[in-house]
C-alpha positions in Angstrom: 19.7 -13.6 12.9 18.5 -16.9 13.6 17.8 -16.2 17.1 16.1 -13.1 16.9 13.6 -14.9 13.9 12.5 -17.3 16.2 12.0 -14.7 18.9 10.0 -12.9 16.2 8.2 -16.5 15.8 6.9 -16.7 19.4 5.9 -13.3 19.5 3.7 -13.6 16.7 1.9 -16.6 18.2 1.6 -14.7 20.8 -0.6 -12.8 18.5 -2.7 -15.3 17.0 -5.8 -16.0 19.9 -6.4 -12.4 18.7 -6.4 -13.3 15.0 -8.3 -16.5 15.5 -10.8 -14.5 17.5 -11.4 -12.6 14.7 -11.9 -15.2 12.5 -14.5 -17.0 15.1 -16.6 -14.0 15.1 -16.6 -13.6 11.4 -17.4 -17.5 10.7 -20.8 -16.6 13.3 -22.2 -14.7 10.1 -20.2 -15.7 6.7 -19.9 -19.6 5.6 -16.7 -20.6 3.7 -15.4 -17.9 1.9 -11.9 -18.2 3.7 -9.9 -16.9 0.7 -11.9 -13.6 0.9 -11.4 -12.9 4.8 -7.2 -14.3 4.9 -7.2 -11.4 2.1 -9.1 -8.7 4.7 -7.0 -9.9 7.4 -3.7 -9.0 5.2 -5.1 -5.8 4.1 -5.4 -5.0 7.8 -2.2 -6.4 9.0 -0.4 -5.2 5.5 -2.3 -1.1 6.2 -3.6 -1.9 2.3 -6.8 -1.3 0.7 -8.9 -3.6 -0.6 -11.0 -4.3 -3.6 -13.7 -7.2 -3.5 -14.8 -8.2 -7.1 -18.0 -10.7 -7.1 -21.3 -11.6 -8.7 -24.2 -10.0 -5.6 -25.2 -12.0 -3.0 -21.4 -13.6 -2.4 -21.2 -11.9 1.2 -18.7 -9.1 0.3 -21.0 -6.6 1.7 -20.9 -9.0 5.1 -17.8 -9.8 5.4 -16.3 -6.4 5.4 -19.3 -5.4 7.7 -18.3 -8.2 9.8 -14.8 -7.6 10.1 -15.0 -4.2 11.3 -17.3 -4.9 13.9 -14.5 -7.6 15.4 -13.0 -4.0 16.0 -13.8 -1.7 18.3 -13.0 1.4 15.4 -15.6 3.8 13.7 -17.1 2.0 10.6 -18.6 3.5 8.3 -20.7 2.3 5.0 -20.8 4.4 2.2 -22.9 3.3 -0.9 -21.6 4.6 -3.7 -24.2 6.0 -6.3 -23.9 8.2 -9.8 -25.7 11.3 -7.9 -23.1 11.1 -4.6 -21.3 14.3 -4.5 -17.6 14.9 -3.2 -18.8 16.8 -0.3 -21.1 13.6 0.7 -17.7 11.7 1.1 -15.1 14.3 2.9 -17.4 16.8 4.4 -17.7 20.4 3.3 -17.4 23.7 4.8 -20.9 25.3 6.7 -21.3 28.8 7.2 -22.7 29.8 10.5 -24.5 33.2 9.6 -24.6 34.4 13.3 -20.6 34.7 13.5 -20.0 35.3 9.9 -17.6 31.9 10.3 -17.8 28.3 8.8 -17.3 25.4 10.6 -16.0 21.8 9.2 -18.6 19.6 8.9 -16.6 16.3 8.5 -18.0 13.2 6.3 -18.2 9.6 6.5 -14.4 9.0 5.3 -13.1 9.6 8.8 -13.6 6.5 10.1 -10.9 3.4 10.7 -13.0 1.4 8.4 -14.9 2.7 5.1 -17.0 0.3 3.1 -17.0 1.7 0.0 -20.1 -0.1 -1.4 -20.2 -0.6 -5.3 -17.7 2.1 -5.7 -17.8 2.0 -9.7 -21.1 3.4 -9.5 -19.8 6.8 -8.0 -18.4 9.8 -10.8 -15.1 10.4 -10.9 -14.8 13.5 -8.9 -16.6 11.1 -6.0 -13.6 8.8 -6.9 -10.7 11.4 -7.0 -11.8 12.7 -3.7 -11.8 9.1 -2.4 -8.2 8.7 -4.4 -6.4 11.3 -2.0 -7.9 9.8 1.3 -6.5 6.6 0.0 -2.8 7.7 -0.8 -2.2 10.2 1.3 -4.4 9.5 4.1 -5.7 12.7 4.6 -8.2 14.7 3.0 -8.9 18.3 1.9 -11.7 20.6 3.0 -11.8 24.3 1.9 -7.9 25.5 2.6 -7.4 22.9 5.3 -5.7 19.5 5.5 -7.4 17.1 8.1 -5.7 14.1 9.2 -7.8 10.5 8.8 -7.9 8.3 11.8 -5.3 5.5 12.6 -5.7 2.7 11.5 -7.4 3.8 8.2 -8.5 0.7 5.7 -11.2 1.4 2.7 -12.3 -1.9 1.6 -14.3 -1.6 -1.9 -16.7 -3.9 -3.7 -17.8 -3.9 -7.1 -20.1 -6.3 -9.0 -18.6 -7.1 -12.8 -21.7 -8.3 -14.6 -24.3 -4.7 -14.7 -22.3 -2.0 -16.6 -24.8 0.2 -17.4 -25.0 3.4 -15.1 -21.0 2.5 -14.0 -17.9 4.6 -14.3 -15.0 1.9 -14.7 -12.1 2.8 -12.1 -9.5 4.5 -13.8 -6.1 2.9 -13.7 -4.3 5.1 -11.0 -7.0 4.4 -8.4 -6.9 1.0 -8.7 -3.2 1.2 -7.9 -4.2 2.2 -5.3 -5.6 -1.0 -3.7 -3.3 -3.3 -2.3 -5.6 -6.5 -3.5 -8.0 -7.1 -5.7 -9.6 -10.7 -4.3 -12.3 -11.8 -7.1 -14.9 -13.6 -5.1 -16.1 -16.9 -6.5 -19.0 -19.1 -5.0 -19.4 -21.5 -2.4 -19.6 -24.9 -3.1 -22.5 -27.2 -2.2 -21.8 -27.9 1.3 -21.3 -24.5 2.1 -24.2 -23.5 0.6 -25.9 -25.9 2.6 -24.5 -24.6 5.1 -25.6 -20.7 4.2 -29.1 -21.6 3.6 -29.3 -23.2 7.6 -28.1 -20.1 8.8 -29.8 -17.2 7.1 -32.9 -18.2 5.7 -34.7 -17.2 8.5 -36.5 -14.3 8.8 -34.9 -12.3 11.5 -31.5 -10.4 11.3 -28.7 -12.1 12.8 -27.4 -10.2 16.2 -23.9 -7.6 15.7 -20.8 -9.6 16.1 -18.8 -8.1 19.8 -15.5 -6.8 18.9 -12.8 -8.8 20.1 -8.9 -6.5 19.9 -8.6 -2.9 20.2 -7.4 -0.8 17.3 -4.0 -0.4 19.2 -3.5 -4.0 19.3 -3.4 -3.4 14.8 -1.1 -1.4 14.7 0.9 -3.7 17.2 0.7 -6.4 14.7 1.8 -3.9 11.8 4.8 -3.1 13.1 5.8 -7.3 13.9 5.0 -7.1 10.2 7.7 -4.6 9.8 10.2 -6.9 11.6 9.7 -10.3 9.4 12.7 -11.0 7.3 12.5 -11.3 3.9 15.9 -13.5 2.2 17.7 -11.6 -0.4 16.9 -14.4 -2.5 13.3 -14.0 -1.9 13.6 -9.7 -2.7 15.3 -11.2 -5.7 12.1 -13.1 -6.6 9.9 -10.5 -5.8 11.7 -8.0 -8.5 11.8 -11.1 -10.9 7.7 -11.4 -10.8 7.0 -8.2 -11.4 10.0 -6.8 -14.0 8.7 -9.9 -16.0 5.0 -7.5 -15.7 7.0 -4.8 -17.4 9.4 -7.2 -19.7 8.2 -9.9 -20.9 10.0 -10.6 -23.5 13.4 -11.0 -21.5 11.6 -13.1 -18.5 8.8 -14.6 -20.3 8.6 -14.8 -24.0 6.1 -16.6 -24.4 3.7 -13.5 -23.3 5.8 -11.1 -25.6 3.2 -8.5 -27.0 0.4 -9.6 -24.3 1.4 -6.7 -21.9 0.9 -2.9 -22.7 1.6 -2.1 -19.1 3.3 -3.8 -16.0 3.6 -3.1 -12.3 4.4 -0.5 -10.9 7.3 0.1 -7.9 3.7 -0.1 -5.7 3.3 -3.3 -7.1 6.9 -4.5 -5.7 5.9 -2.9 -2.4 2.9 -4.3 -1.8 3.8 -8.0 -2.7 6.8 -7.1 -0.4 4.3 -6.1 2.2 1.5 -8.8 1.6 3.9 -11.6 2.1 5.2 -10.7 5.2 1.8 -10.4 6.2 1.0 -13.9 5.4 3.8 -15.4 6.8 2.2 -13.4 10.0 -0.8 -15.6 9.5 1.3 -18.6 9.5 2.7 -17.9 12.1 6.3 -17.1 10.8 8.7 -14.4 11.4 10.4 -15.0 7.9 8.6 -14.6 4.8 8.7 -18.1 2.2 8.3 -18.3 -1.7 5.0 -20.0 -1.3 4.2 -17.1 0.8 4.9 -14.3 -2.4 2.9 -17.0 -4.8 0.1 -17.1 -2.2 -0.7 -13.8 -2.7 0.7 -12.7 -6.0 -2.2 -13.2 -7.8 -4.5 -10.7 -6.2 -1.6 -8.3 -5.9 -0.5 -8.5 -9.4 -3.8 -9.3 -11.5 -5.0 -5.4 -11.2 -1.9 -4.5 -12.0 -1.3 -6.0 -15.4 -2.8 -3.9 -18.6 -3.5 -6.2 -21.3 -2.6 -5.4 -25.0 -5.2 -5.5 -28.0 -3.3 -8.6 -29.3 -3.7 -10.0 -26.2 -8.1 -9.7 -25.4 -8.3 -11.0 -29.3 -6.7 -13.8 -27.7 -8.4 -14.1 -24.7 -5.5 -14.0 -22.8 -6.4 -12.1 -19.4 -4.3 -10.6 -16.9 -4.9 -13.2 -14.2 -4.1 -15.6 -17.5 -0.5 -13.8 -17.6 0.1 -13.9 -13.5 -0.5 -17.4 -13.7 2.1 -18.2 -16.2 4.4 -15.9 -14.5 4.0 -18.4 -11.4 4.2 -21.4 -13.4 7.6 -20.2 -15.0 9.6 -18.1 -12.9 12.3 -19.9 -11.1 11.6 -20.1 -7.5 14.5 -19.7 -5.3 
């Protein structure tokens, strides 16, 4: 086991000038923010979607942008808005009145990358439609079942202060989203930084992709290959039955919790911290690694009870104390 680990190990930094070419090209256009783009870059590596929750004018629009055009893939941008129709998403059926047939007329969602752009201000049957793509990775037109390109990522923004002319996410979409990263701002330097580089009053030049698609789903399936300890899967189940049972693992947040994780949730902070220790350079997967990342895996995740908002206890609130108390292995 040891052996093949650290044959795992050099073949992931074997990887890395790919990753860090990535990450070159991305700092040409977005200052600071690294939290935000390690999170794209385990969404990508981790085949998870991702929701981006920020103020406007944090770069969440950019940095997604940006990231997709490190790729040579089909990105598309869809802004989400309370008139945007299913059909506007998928694609509909046309008929062609000289043959008496229709044709598929397919929509922005096949594409490797789909910036979903202020996606609570879409209806919900926009948000159903975009539920199935999600999940199953395919969608439905008409009778038909069409396949959505590989690799397939939807990375979502939404801005938390204007709720007027919004449709809140409903619970079983946001499951759906491997992370929810809440964007915070820069600090000063940065923003020193940021005002040097785009207060000007031309449009910075398209980033040039630097790895092929192929070379993703390379990566994805090292991914696959980094060993997790048993003691580590033990941790894992700990974090997240302490979601659903708090009074057993945590009593102090005993009536805080209507609703816990989910089985997805244990997959995905399975899956997310393998992909981390793949930024590390690691083929073996650390507690610091599941903490690293539990909080934007979990905080979506956790439904908060009435007791718990008169409080003011939040879900990010419960994670955190969750961190702080179960025993690390």
């Amino acid at each position: 086991m040891k052996s093949e680990i650290e044959d795992l190990n050099q073949v992931i930094q074997g990887m890395h000038p790919l990753i860090e070419g990535i990450r070159q090209q991305i700092a040409k256009v977005i200052i600071g923010q690294q939290h935000m783009i390690d999170r794209m870059l385990v969404g990508l590596l981790a085949n998870g979607h991702i929701l981006l929750e920020g103020v406007p004018g944090l770069a969440k629009t950019a940095a997604i942008t940006a990231l997709a055009q490190c790729i040579h893939g089909q990105f598309q941008r869809i802004q989400f808005t309370p008139d945007l129709l299913p059909s506007d998403l998928i694609g509909n059926l046309i008929y062609v009145p000289k043959d008496g047939t229709y044709i598929t007329k397919k929509g922005p969602i096949f594409a490797n990358f789909v910036l979903a752009d202020e996606i609570n201000r879409a209806p919900a049957k926009v948000q159903s439609a975009l539920l199935e793509a999600m999940q199953e990775r395919q969608v439905t037109i008409g009778e038909t079942s069409h396949p959505l390109p590989s690799p397939f990522l939807v990375m979502a923004t939404q801005n938390p202060i204007e709720q007027e002319g919004t449709y809140a996410l409903p619970e079983a979409q946001v499951d759906r989203f491997m992370l929810k990263v809440v964007v915070s701002y820069p600090n000063e330097e940065e923003e020193k930084k940021i005002m040097h580089l785009a207060a000007k009053t031309y449009r910075l030049p398209p980033l040039e992709p630097v790895i092929e698609p192929e070379k993703i789903l390379e990566m994805r399936k090292l991914v696959d290959q980094i060993h997790v300890d048993d003691q580590i899967t033990e941790y894992i189940i700990r974090l997240v039955f302490a979601t659903r049972e708090p009074a057993r693992h945590a009593p102090a947040l005993a009536g805080k919790i209507r609703f816990g994780g989910s089985p997805r949730a244990t997959i995905y902070l399975n899956l997310a911290a393998r992909a981390v220790a793949f930024l590390n350079g690691r083929g073996y997967v650390t507690p610091q690694d599941v903490k690293s990342i539990a909080m934007d895996v979990l905080r979506h995740r956790v439904i908060t009870t009435f007791e718990a908002e008169a409080d003011e206890v939040t879900s990010e609130h419960i994670v955190q104390h969750l961190l702080d108390h179960i025993p690390v292995p």
